[in-house]
Structures are given as C-alpha cells and as structure tokens.
N, C-alpha and C positions, 0 to 999 in steps of 0.2 A: 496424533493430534494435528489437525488443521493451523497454519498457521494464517492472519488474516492476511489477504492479499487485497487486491489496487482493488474491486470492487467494495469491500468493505471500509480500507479506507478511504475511499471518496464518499462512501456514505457518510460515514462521520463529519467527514471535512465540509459536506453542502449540508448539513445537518446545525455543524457548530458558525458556519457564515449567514446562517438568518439572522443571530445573536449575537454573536461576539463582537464583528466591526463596528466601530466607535464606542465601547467601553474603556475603561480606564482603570488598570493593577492599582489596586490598596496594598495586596497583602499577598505573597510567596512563601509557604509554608511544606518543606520538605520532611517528610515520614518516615522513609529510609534510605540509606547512601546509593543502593543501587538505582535509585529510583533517576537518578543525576549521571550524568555522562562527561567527563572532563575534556575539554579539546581548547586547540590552539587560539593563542587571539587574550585581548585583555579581559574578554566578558569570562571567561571559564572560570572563574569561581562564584560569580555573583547570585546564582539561584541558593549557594547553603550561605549565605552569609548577611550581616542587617543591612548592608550598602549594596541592596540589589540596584542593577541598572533599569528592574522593570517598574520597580515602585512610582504609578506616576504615570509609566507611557501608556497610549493611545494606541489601541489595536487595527489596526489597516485591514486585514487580508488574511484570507486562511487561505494556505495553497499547499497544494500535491504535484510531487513526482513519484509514481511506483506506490512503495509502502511507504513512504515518507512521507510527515502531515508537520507543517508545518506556520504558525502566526508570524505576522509581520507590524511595525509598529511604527510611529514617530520618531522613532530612534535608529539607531543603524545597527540594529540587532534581529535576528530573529528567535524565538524557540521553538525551537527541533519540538516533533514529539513520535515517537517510533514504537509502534504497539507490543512488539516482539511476537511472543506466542499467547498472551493470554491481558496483553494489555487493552483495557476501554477507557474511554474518556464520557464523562461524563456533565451534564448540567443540573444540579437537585436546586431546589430554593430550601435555605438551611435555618434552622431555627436551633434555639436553645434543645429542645425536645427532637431534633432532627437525629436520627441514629444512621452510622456510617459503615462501611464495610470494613472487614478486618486486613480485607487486600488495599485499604487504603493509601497511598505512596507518596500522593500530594497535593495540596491545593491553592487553589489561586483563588483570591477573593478580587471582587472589579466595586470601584468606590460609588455608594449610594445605590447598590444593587445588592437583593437576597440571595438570586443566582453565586453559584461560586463553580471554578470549575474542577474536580476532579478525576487524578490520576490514578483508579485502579488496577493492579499487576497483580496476579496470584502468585505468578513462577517467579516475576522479576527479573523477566529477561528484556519487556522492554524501559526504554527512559524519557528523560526529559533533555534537552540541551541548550545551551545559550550560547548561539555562535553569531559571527562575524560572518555579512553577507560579501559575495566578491561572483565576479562575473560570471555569468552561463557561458560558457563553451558554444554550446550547442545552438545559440544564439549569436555570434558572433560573425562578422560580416554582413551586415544588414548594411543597405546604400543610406538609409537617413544617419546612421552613427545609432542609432538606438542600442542601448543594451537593459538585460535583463539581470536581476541579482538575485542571488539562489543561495543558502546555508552553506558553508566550507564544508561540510559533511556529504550534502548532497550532489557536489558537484564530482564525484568519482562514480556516481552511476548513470547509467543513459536511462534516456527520455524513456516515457512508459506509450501505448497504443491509443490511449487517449490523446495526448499530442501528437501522438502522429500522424491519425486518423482523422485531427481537424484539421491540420497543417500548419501550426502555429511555430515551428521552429523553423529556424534560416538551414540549420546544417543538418537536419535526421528527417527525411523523408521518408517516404514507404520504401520506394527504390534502394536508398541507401540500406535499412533494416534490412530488406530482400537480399541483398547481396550481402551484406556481414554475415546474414546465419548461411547462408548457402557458402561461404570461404572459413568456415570450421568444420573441421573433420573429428565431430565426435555424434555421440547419438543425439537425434533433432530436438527430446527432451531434456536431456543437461545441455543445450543450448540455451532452449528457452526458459530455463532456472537462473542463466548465469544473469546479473543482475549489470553488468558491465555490459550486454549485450544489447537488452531491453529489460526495463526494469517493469518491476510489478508482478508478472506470471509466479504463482505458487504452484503448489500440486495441485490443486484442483481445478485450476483453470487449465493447466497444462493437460491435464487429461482432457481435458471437454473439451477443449479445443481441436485436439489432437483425435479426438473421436470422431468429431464433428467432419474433420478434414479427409476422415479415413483413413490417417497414416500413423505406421505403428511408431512408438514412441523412442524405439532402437534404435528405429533406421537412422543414417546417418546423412546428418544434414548434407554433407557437400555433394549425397547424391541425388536431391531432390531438386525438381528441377525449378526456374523462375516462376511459372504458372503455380505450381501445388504449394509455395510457398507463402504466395500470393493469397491463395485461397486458405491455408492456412492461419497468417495474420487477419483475413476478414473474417473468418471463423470464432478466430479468438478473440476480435473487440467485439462480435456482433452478441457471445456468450456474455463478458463483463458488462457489456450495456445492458441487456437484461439483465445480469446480475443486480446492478444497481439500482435496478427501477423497484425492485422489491429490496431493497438492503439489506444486499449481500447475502453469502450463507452462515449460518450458525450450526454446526455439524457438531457445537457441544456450547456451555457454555460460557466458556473465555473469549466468545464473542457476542458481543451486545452493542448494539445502536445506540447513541446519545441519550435517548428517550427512556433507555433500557429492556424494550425489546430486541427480540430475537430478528433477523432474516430468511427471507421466506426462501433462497433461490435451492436450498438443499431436496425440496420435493422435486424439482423439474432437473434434477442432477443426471443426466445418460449414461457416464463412465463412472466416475468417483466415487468411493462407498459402496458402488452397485453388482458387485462380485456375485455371482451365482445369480444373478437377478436376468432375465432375459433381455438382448438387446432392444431398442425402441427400433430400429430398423430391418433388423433381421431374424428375430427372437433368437440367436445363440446365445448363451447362459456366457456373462462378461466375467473376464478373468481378469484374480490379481497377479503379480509378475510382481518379484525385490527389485528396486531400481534405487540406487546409489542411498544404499541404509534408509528408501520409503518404499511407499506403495504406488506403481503405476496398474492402472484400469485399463481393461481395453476388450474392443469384440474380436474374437482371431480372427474369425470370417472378414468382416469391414476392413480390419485394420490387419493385413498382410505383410510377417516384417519381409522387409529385401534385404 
C-alpha cells in the first residue's frame, strides 16, 4: 500500500485553507486513543480532556512540511495532523440525519458553523497532536532577525522540494540538498526516503522521479555526479507539481481529497504500479525489484544500475 506523500498532502492542506482560517473550535471530540499522539510541552494532554486549550481559538494557517499538515491559531499552539497510511481528513456539513464512517477517529466542531472537521484512520497509524511551536532551524540567520515557528515534532525533519524549489528558507537551498545526498554513501533511493534528508518523497514519487532521471534506484548516491543530481531533484518537484494539480494519487482507497474524491495522478504513473507494462520511452516491459521490505519500479534499459 501506498503511503500518502507531500503531493497528496498539500492537496489536503490548500484544499482545507480555503475554509478553515478564521473559524473558531467549539468542540474537540476524540474517538479512539490512537487517534492522539503524546508529546512534550504543557498542551500534550489537552485534545482528550474538557480543558482543551483549543476550545475558543481562532484558526490562522494551515501549513506543510513533507507529510506533515499542520493548523495554526491565536494561541501558541499548533495541531499536528499526520495521515499515516490510511489517514483522510475531512469537511462533511452534519446534521442529526448525517451518517459517519466507522473509521471515524475524530472530530472537531468550529462555532456557528455546520462544517465540522473530521479525522478518519482505518489502520490507525496516523494522529492528531497538540504541540508547542519553537523555532525553524532551517530558517535561522536571516539579517532582519525574522524567525519562523514550526511544531516540536516537525522540526527533526528537513525541508521538503516545495521550499526548496521556491527558495523560501535562509539555510536549505538546492545547492545545499545537492550536496547532502551526493555525501551519503548508500543507494540514491533510501536516500531520498530518509526523511532527515528531504522530507516528503514516498515510494512513489521516488520511483517517478528516479525514472524520470534515468537513474537506477541502487546506485549510490555519492557516485552521482552534481549535474544528474540536479536533474534529478527537478525531476522530482516537476512530478509532484503535476501531481498536485490533479490531487494526488489514489492507488486505493485510504486516500481521499477533502471533498472525498479520489486523485487522478495514478493514470499518468511511468514507473510505480507499472511492472510488466511497457516503458513510455522505450517500450521495455518495467520491472519490479524488493527494495528495503517495498517495491521499487524501473525500465532496465533507461535506468542502468552502476
């Protein structure tokens, strides 16, 4: 199973920012325990208990790093929300007569509004969390003094291709990403998994990418040279921007858009899913390969391991 990556969550995320900023929490109502994530700071208990801290606050901002989707408020809180594998978020208008999913896990009601928002999880691998913002790294050194405040959770991952690709951060530029995956010495695919490296790439974007580029997904980063690496990360934002123009893919589904459909980006798929199917550039029939307990795609012809 596909897990959703940065394309599907940014869909969600400019999906739930037409609506959400400037509503107001009535009501915090948790379903199941998993559903909830415990972490440092005084807010970690307030989503299961009746002195939540959101009761009341005023929604700011919906933001993204990687897989990470994240609300901002009036307050000096944020909540996390992290899809896992099979997590959607949703907006229904709810009525007495309104019928819910049984994967239901939680919900948030916004005051003088039918809209409410819910979290459903089948697997329950993803949650919800209520942390304490504190500074971006990755933002730091800026000459005005500016800083940027980001969830305590999220600041142990790096930036995702999105920010990189605008330029919006002081310390992770393209240059910099270039040169971090080219000084690990392991295959150029569990490079661009590690989530500490560049956040966001799943397996699916990792293949496409990596198709795209022509390079096999074994080879190892520290032998590729600046150029293909180069060409590589435009490969992979030029994929997720398309990806996102149609929201995302849905290769089953435990992924679903706000709206509750599907994503179109799984028809225009090159590698991924596409085994035995002939390449688009070369017509040799794409093979799958085990690659760290998944499935990596690839054309042997195109994509020659070194």
């Amino acid at each position: 199973m596909a897990v959703p990556e940065l394309p599907e969550v940014e869909t969600v995320r400019s999906e739930l920012a037409r609506w959400l900023p400037g509503k107001r929490i009535s009501r915090v109502k948790i379903l199941h325990p998993r559903a909830v994530r415990r972490t440092s700071g005084p807010a970690s208990h307030s989503l299961q208990n009746s002195r939540n801290v959101l009761i009341g606050a005023k929604i700011t901002g919906v933001n993204r790093r990687g897989k990470f989707l994240w609300l901002t408020f009036n307050r000096p809180h944020a909540l996390v929300i992290h899809l896992g594998m099979s997590g959607q978020v949703h907006l229904p208008k709810v009525s007495p007569s309104t019928s819910t999913s049984t994967h239901l896990r939680a919900q948030i009601g916004f005051l003088n509004e039918k809209r409410e928002l819910h979290f459903v999880d089948q697997r329950t691998f993803g949650y919800l969390s209520l942390e304490d913002l504190v500074e971006d790294d990755f933002e730091q050194g800026r000459e005005n003094g500016a800083t940027t405040l980001i969830p305590q959770s999220v600041a142990h991952i790096a930036p995702d291709l999105m920010e990189v690709f605008i330029g919006s951060l002081h310390n992770f530029s393209l240059e910099v990403l270039n040169e971090r995956i080219r000084t690990r010495k392991s295959e150029i695919k569990r490079v661009l998994l590690n989530q500490a490296v560049v956040s966001g790439i799943g397996n699916i974007y990792a293949d496409e990418g990596l198709w795209a580029a022509k390079i096999h997904p074994e080879t190892q980063a520290n032998i590729l040279t600046k150029r293909e690496v180069d060409k590589l990360l435009r490969s992979l934002y030029e994929v997720m921007v398309q990806a996102i123009e149609v929201g995302g893919t849905s290769i089953d589904e435990h992924y679903k858009r706000v709206n509750g459909e599907s994503g179109y980006f799984d028809i225009e798929l090159n590698a991924y899913g596409c085994d035995d199917e002939p390449c688009a550039r070369c017509g040799t029939l794409i093979q799958r390969l085990r690659f760290m307990n998944r499935s990596s795609h690839l054309c042997p012809k195109c994509q020659k391991k070194r």
